[in-house]
C-alpha positions as CSV (number, residue, x, y, z in Angstrom):
1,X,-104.6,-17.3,-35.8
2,X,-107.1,-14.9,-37.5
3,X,-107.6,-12.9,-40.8
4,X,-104.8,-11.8,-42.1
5,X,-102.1,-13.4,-40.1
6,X,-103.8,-16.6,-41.5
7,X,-102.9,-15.1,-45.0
8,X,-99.3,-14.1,-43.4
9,X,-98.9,-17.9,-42.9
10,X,-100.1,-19.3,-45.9
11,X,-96.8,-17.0,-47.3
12,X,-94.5,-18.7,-45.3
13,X,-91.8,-19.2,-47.9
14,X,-91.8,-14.9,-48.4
15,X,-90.8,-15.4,-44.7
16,X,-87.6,-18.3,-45.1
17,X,-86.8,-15.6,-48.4
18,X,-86.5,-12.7,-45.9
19,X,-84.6,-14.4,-43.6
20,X,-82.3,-15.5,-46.2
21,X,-81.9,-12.1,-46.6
22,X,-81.0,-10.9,-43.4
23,X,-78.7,-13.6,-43.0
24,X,-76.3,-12.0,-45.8
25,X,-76.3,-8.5,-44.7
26,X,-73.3,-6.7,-44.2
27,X,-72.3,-6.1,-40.6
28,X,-72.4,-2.4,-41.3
29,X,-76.3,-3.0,-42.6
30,X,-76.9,-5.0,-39.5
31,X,-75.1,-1.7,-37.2
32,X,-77.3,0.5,-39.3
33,X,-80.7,-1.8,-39.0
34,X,-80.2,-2.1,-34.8
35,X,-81.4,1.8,-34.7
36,X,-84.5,1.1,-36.2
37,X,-87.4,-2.1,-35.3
38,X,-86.2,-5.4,-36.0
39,X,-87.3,-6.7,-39.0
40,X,-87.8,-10.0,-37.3
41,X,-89.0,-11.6,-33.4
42,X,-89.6,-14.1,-31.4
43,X,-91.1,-13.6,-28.0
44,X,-91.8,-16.5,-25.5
45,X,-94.7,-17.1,-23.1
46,X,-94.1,-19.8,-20.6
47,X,-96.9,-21.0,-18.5
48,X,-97.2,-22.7,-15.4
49,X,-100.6,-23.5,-13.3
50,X,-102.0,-25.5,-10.4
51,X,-98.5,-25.8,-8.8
52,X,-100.1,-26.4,-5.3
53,X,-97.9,-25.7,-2.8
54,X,-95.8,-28.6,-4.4
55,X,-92.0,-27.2,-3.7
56,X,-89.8,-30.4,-4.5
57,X,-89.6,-32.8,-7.4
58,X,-92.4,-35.9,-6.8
59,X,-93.4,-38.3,-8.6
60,X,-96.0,-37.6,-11.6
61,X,-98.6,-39.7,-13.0
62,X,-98.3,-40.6,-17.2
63,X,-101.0,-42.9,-19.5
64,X,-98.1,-44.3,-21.9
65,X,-99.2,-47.1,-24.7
66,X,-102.4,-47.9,-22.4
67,X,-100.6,-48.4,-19.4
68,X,-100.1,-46.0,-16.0
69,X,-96.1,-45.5,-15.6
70,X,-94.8,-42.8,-12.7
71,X,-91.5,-40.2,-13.3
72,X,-90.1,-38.0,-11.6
73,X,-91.1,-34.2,-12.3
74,X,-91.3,-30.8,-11.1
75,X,-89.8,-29.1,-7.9
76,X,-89.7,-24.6,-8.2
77,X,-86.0,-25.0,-8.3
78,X,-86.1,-26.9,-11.1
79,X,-88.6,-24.9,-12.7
80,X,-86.2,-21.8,-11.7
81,X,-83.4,-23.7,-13.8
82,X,-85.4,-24.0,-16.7
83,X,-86.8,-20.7,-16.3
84,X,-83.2,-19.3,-16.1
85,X,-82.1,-21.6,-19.4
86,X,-85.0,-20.2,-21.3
87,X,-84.4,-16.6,-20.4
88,X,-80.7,-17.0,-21.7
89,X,-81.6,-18.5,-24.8
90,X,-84.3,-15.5,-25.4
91,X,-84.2,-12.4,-23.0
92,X,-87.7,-11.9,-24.8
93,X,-89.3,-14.3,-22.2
94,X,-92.5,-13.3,-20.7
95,X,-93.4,-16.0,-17.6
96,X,-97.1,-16.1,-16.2
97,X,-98.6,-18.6,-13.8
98,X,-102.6,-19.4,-14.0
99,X,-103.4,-20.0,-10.1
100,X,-103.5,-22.2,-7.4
101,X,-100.0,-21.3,-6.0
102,X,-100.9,-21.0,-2.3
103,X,-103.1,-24.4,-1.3
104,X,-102.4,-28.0,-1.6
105,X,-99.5,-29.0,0.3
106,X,-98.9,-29.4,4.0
107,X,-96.4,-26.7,3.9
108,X,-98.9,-24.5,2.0
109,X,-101.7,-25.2,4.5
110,X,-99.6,-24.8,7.9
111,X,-98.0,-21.8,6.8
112,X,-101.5,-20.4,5.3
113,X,-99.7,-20.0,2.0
114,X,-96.7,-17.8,3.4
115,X,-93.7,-20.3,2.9
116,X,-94.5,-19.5,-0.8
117,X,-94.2,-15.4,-1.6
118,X,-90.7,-15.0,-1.2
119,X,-89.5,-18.4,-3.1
120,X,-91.9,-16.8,-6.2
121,X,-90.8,-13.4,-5.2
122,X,-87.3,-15.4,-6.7
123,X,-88.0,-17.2,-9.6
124,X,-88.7,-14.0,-12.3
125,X,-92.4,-14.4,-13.2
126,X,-93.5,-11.7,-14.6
127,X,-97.8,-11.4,-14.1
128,X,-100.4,-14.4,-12.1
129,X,-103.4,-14.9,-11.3
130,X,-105.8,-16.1,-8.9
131,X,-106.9,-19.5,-9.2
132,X,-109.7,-20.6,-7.4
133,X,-108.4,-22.4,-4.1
134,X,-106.2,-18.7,-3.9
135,X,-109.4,-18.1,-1.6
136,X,-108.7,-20.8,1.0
137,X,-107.2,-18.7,3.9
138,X,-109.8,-15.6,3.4
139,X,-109.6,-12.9,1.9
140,X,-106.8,-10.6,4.0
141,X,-104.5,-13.3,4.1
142,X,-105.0,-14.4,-0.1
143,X,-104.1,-10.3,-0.6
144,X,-101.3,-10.4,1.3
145,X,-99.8,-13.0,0.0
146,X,-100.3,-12.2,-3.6
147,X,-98.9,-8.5,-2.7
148,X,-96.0,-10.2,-1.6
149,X,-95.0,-11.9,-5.2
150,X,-94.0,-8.6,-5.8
151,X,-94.8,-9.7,-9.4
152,X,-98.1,-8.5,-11.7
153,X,-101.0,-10.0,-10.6
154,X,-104.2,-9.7,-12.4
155,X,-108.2,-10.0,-12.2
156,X,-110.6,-8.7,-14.1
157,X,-113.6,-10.2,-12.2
158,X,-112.8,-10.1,-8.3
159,X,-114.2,-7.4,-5.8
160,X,-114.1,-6.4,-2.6
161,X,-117.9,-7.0,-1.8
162,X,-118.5,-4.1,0.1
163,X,-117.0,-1.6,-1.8
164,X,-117.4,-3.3,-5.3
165,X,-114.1,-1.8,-5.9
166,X,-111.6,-4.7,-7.8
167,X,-108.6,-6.5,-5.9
168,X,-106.6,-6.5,-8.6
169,X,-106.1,-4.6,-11.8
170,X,-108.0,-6.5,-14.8
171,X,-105.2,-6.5,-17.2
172,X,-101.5,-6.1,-17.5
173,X,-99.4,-5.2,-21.0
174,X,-95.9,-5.5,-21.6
175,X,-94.3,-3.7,-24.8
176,X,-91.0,-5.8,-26.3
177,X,-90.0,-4.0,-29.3
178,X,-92.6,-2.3,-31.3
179,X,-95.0,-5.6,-30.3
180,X,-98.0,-4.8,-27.1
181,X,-98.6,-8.0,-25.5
182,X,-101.4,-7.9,-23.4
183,X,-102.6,-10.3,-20.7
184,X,-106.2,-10.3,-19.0
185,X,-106.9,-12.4,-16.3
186,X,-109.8,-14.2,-15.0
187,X,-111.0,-16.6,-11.9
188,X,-113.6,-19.0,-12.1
189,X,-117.1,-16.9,-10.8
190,X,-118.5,-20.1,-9.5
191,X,-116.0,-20.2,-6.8
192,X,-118.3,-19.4,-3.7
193,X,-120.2,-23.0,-5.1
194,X,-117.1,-24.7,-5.7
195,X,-115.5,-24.2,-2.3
196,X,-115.9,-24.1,0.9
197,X,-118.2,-20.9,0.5
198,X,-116.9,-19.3,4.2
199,X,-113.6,-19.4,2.0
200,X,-114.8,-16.2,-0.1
201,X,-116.1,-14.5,2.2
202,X,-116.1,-11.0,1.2
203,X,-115.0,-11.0,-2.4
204,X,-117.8,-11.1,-5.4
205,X,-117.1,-12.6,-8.6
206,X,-118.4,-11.3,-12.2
207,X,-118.5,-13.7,-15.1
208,X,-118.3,-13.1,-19.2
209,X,-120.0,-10.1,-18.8
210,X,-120.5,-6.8,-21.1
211,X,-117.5,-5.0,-18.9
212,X,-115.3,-7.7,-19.8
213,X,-116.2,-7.6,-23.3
214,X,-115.2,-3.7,-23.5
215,X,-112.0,-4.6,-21.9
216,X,-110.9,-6.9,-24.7
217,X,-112.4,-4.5,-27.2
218,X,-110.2,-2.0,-25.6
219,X,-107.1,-3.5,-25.6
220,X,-107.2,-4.3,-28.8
221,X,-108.4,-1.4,-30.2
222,X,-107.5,1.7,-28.0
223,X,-104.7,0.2,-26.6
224,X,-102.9,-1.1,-29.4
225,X,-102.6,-4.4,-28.0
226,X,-101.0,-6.7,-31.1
227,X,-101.7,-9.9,-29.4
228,X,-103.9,-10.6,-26.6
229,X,-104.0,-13.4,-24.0
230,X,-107.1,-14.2,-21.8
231,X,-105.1,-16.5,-18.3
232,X,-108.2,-17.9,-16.7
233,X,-109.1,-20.2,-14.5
234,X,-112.2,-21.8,-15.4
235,X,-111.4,-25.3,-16.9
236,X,-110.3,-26.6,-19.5
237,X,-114.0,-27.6,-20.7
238,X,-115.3,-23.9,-20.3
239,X,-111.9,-22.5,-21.6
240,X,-112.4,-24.8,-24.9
241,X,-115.8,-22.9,-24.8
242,X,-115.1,-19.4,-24.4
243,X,-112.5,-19.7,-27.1
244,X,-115.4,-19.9,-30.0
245,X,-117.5,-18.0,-27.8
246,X,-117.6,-14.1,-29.8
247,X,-117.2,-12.6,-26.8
248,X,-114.0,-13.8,-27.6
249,X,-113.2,-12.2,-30.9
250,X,-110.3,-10.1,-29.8
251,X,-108.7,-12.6,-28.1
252,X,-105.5,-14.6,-29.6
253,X,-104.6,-17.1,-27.0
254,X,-106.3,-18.4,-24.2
255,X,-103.8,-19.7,-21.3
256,X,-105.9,-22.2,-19.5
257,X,-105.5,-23.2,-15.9
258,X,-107.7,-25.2,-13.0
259,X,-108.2,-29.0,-14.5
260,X,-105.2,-30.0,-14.5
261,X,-104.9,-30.9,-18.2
262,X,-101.9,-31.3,-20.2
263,X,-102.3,-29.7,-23.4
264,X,-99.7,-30.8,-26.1
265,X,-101.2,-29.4,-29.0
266,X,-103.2,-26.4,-28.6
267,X,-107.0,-26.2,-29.0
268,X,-107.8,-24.3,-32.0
269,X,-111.3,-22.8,-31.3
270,X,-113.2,-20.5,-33.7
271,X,-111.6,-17.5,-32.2
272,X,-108.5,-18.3,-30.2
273,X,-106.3,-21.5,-29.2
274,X,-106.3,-23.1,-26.1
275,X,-103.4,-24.4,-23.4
276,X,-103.5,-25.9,-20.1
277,X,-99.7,-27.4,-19.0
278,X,-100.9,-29.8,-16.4
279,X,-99.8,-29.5,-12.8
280,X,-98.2,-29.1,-9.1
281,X,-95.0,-27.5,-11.3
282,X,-94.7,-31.1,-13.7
283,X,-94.7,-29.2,-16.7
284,X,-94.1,-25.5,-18.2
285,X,-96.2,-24.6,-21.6
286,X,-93.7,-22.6,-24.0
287,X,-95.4,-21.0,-26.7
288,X,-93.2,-19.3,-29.1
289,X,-94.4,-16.3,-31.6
290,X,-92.6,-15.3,-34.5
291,X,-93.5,-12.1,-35.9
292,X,-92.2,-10.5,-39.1
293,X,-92.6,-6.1,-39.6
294,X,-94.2,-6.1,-36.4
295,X,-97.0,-8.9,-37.8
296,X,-97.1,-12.2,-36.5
297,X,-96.8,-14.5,-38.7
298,X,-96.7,-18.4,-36.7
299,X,-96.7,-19.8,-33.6
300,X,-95.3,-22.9,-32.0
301,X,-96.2,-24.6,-28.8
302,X,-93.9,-27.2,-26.3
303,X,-95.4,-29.1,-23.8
304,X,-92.0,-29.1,-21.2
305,X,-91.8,-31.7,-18.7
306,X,-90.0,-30.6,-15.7
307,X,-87.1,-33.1,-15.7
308,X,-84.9,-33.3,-12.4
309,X,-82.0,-35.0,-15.2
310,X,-82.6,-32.1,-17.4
311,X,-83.5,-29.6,-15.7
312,X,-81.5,-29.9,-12.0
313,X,-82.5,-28.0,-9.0
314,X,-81.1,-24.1,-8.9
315,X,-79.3,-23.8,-5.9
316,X,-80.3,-21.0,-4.4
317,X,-83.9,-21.2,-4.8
318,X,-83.5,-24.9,-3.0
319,X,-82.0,-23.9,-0.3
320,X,-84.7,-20.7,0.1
321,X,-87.1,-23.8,-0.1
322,X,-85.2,-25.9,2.3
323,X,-85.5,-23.3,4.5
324,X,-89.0,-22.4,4.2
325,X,-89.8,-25.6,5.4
326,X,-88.1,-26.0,8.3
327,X,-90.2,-25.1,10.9
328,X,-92.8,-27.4,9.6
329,X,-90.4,-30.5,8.4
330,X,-90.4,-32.4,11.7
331,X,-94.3,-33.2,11.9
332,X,-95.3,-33.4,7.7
333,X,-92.1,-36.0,7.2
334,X,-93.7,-37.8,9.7
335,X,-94.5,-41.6,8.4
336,X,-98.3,-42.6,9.5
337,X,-98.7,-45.9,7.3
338,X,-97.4,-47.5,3.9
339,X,-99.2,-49.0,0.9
340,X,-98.3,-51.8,-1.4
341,X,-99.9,-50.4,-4.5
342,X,-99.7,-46.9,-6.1
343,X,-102.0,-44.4,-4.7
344,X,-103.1,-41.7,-7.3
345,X,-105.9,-39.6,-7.5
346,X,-106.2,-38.3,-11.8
347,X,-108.8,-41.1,-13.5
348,X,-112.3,-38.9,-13.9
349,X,-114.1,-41.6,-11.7
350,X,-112.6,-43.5,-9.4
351,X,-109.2,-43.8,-7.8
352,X,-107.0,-46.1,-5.7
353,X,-106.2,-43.1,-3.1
354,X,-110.4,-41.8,-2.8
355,X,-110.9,-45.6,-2.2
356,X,-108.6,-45.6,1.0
357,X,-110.0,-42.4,2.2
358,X,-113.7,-43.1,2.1
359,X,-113.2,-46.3,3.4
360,X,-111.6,-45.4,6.0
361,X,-114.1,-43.0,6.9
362,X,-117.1,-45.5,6.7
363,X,-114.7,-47.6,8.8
364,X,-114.7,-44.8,11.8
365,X,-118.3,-43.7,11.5
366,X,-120.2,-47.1,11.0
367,X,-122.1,-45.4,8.0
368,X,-123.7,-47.2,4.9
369,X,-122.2,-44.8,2.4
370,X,-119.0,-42.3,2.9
371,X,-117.9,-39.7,0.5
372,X,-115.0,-38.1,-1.0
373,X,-115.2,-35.0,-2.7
374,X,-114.1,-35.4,-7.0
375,X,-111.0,-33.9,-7.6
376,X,-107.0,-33.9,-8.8
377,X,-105.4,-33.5,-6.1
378,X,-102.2,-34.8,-5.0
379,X,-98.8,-36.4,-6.4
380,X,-98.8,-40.5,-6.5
381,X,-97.3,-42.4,-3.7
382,X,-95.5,-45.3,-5.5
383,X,-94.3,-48.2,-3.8
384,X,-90.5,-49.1,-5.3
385,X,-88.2,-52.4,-5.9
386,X,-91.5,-54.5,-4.4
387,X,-91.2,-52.9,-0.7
388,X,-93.9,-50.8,0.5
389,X,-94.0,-47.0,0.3
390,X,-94.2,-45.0,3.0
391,X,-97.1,-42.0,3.7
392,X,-96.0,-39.2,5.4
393,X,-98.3,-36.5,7.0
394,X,-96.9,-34.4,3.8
395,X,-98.4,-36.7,1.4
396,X,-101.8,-36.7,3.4
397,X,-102.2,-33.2,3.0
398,X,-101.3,-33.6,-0.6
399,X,-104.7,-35.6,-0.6
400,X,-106.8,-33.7,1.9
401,X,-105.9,-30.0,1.4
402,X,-108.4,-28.8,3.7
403,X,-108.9,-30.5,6.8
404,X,-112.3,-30.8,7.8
405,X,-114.3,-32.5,10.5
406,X,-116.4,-35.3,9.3
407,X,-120.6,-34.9,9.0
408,X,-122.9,-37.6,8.9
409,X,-126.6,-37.7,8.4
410,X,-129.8,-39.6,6.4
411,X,-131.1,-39.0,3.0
412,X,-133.7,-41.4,1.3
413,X,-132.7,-43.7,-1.8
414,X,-134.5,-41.2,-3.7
415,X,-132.5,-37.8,-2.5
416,X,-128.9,-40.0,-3.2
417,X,-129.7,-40.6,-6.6
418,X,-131.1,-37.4,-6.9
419,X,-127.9,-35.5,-6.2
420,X,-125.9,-38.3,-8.0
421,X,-127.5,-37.6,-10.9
422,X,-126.5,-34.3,-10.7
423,X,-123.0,-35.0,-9.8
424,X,-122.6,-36.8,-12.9
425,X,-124.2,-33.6,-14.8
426,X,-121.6,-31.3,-13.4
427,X,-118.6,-33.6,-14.5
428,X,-119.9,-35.0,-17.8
429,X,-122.4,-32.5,-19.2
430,X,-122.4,-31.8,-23.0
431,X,-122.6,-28.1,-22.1
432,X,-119.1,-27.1,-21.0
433,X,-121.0,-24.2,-18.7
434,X,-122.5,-26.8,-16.6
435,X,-119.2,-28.7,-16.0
436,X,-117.4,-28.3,-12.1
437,X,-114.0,-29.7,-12.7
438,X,-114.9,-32.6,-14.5
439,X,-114.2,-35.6,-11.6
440,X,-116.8,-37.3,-10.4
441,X,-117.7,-37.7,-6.3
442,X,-116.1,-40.5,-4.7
443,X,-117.6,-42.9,-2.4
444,X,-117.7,-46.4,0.0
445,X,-120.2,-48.7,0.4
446,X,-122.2,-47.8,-2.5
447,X,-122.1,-49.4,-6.5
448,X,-122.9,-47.4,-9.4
449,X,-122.9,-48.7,-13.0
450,X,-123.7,-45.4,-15.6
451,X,-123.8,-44.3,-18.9
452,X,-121.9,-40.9,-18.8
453,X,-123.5,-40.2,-22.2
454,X,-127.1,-40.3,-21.5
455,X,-128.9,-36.6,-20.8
456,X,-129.2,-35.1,-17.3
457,X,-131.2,-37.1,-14.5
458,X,-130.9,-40.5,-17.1
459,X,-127.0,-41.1,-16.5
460,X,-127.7,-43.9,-13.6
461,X,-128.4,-47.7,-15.0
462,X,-127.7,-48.9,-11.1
463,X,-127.0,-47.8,-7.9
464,X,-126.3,-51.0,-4.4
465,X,-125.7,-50.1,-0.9
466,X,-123.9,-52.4,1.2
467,X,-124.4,-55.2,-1.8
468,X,-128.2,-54.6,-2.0
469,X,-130.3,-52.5,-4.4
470,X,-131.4,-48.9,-3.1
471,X,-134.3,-47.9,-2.3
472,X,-136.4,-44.7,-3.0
473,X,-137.9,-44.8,0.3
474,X,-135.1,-45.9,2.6
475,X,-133.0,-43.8,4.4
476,X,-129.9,-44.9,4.5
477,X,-126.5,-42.9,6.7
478,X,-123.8,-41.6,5.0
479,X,-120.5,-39.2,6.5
480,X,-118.6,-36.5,4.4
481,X,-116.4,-33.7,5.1
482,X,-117.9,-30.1,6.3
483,X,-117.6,-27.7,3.7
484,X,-117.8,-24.3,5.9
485,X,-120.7,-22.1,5.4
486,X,-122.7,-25.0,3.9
487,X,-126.4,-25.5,5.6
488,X,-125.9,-27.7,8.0
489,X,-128.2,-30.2,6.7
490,X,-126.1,-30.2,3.3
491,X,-123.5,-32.5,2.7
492,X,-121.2,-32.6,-0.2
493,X,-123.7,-30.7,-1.8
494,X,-126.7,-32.7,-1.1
495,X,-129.2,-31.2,0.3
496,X,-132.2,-31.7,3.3
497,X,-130.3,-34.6,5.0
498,X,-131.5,-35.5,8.3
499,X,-130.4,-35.9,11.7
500,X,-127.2,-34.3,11.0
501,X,-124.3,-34.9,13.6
502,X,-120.6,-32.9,13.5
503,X,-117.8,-35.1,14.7
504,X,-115.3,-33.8,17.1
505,X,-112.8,-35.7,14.6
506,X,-110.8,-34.6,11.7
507,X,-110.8,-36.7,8.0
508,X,-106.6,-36.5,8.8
509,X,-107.7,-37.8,12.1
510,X,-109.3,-41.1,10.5
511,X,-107.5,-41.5,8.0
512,X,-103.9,-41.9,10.2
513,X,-105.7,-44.0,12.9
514,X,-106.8,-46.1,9.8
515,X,-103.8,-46.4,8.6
516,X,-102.3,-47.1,12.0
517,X,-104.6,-50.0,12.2
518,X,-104.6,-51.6,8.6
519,X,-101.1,-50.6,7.0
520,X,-100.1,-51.6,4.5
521,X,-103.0,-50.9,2.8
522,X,-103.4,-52.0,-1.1
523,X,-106.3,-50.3,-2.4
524,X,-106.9,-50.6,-6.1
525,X,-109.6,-50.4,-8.8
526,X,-113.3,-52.5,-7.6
527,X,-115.6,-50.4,-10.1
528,X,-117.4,-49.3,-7.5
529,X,-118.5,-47.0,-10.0
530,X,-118.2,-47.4,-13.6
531,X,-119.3,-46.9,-17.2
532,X,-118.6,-49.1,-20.1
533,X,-118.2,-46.2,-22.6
534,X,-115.5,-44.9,-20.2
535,X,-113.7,-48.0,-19.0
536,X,-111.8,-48.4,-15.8
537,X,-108.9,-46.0,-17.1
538,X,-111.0,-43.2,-17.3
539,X,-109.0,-39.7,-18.2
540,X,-110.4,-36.6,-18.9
541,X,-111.4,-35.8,-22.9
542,X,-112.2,-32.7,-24.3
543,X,-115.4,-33.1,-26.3
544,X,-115.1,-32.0,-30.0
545,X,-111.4,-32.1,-29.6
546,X,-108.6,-34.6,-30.4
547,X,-107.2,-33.8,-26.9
548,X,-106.0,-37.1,-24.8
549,X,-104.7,-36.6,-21.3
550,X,-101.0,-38.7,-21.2
């Protein structure tokens, strides 16, 4: 907190005084009191983001006393349950989600997002936001979904392109007492690099400009906000930035959303704190303010874990799920392999589940090099009580969103390590700005030994295809996934490849035929690329921070 409520804070025992106080008045004092503002309040933000499209409990990934353990977690009716317990214990409960609702899930992807409106229409949030995969089914369909939440939703840097007129209102305020709460939101601009760019079609993006400057100023100021959040979805790296950035200066909390992090302790930057409560609906953030005359005076902040034991599923809501499922059960529940080992996708470089994709991509294309795309996405498959685990066509889509047809080409020695230098800048730049995500690119048939901490274009010590050293002057073939309104001679982001073919086959199309053909699989851990500064258990940190993913 800032200025004075820091001084507020330092006279915390005038505080536990007054509410000794209070505590021996007269019931006739406290009839008397009730027609005037309460002396004292505490109003609760809970926070969810990156649920997507996960609807039941799963089981979640945790780094626990240097080991990887799996639990349990999330499921909306269980989130509806502790939404409901919260609400009871304080009516003065204000619920917000950061983005990434609609995309993620099989369910989420046949249904182009609409099994999810009317579940969230039903579980009392009370203001969202876009996150940056809202985009995936265009533009028409991403509005009418969100219209459908029939809940606040908020942006203060999307536009319809043509018209430059905004989709959604930049800010929202809700007034509990006396105290103006205000909420801004905003996406990530760099979404039309990030995704697919056919995805945006039709929608512009502004960044941290001078509009949204005077917005801030304006709550604050004009408005009368007392305490003002920013929601964005931008990363936890640029989120940690924008927090001492004076831009933010009016700002008192930033709710975080898009890496996936779990905050436990919030970020204090030179203007505001940070959060980010993880993902696919594993956790809810619960920040609690107190606030004394109308001042706030401290803050608290609860990481909750989204228990199926603590927290069991709400009734209704499940069966509104079950339902919504349905006409899309039949096919995703459908078993297409089994693994041995755990299949997770959340270390920063490389993972047991992009292992199994991108080989079985090079396996169906015959290329030297195939490549998965860095990111989060999708809850573990765990293998229990030694028997192998089944994958259904739901978990598939859990780990390919976006089903694309597979693109191979040639680049040169020189044009790989080009744009793998500059994949490793986008994931472990010093300068937050420069960050995407913060996962590096995935790949088969390639080696790559790095030091993450050396400056752009210097990060690569090594780099074998196939078991030999590349060369500059070699081309050498390599497949990834089309990314829609790409050049066609770009793949994954790398530029000027040559003699580019489209398959007439789907990555979900390898990958079952792959697994048809070599289940169980057992991938695991081969360093096929690795730094030593990292290690092989490699999870996100938050540079000039204490933060530790677990």
């Amino acid at each position: 907190m800032k200025g004075s409520r820091t001084q507020i804070i330092s006279s915390i025992s005038l505080f536990g005084l007054l509410l000794l106080t209070m505590s021996c008045k007269t019931d006739g004092e406290s009839k008397n009191k009730a027609s005037e503002s309460q002396d004292t309040l505490s109003i609760n933000i809970l926070q969810t983001a990156d649920i997507h499209g996960q609807l039941d409990t799963h089981p979640e990934l945790f780094w626990e006393d240097g080991e990887i353990i799996f639990k349990d977690r999330g499921g909306l009716a269980n989130i509806k349950t502790l939404f409901e317990k919260e609400r009871q214990q304080n009516p003065n409960t204000i619920i917000v989600d950061g983005g990434d609702l609609i995309q993620g899930s099989g369910y989420a992807a046949l249904s182009k997002g609409r099994v999810i409106p009317e579940i969230i229409k039903n579980m009392g949030y009370d203001v969202i936001i876009p996150g940056n995969w809202e985009v995936v089914y265009g533009k028409e369909i991403m509005l009418e979904v969100m219209n459908s939440y029939e809940t606040q939703v908020v942006a203060h840097n999307m536009f319809h392109e043509e018209s430059e007129e905004p989709l959604f209102p930049p800010y929202w305020i809700r007034e509990i007492e006396g105290i103006k709460i205000g909420f801004v939101g905003l996406n990530d601009p760099d979404v039309q690099v990030r995704q697919n760019p056919i995805f945006s079609k039709g929608i512009g993006f502004t960044g941290l400009n001078k509009e949204f400057e005077n917005t801030l100023n304006k709550l604050k100021k004009e408005k009368g906000v007392d305490v003002l959040f920013l929601v964005t979805h931008i990363g936890v790296f640029k989120q940690v930035e924008l927090a001492n950035n004076p831009i933010a200066k009016d700002v008192d909390y930033i709710l975080g959303n898009d890496t996936h992090e779990r905050i436990r302790q919030p970020v204090q930057g030179k203007y505001a704190k940070v959060t980010e409560p993880g993902a696919f609906g594993s956790f809810v953030g619960k920040l609690k303010l107190d606030f004394v005359n109308g001042k706030l005076v401290q803050d608290s902040y609860e990481l909750i874990e989204v228990d199926p034991n603590k927290y069991p599923a709400n009734k209704e809501l499940q069966a509104m799920v079950d339902n919504a499922k349905t006409p899309y059960k039949e096919n995703l529940e459908t078993v297409i392999g089994y693994t041995k080992t755990p299949l997770y996708r959340y270390l920063t470089v490389e993972n047991p589940m992009d292992n199994m994709i991108t080989d079985a991509a090079r396996w169906k294309t015959g290329v030297d090099i195939s490549i998965s795309n860095g990111f989060r996405f999708g809850n573990p498959i765990v293998p229990e009580n030694g028997k192998p685990a089944p994958i259904t066509r739901a978990n598939l889509w859990n780990l390919l969103p976006v089903n694309e047809k597979l693109k191979t080409g040639k680049a040169s020695g020189k044009q790989i390590k080009d744009w793998l230098e500059q994949e490793m800048h986008n994931t472990f730049s010093k300068q937050p700005l420069d960050r995407f995500g913060g996962w590096l690119v995935r790949f088969s048939g390639m080696k790559v030994e790095f030091d993450s901490q050396k400056p752009k274009g210097e990060r690569i010590d090594k780099i074998t295809v196939n078991g030999e050293p590349i060369q500059d002057d070699k081309l050498y073939s390599i497949s990834a996934c089309v990314r829609p309104g790409d050049p066609l001679d770009n793949l994954c982001r790398m530029p000027n490849v040559k003699d580019v073919e489209v398959m007439d086959y789907t990555i979900h199309d390898v990958v079952e035929e792959y697994l048809k053909k070599h289940s169980p699989v057992s991938p695991g851990l081969e360093g096929r690329a690795y730094c030593e500064s990292l290690g092989e258990y490699s999870f996100s940190t938050v540079p000039g921070t204490e933060y530790n993913f677990q």
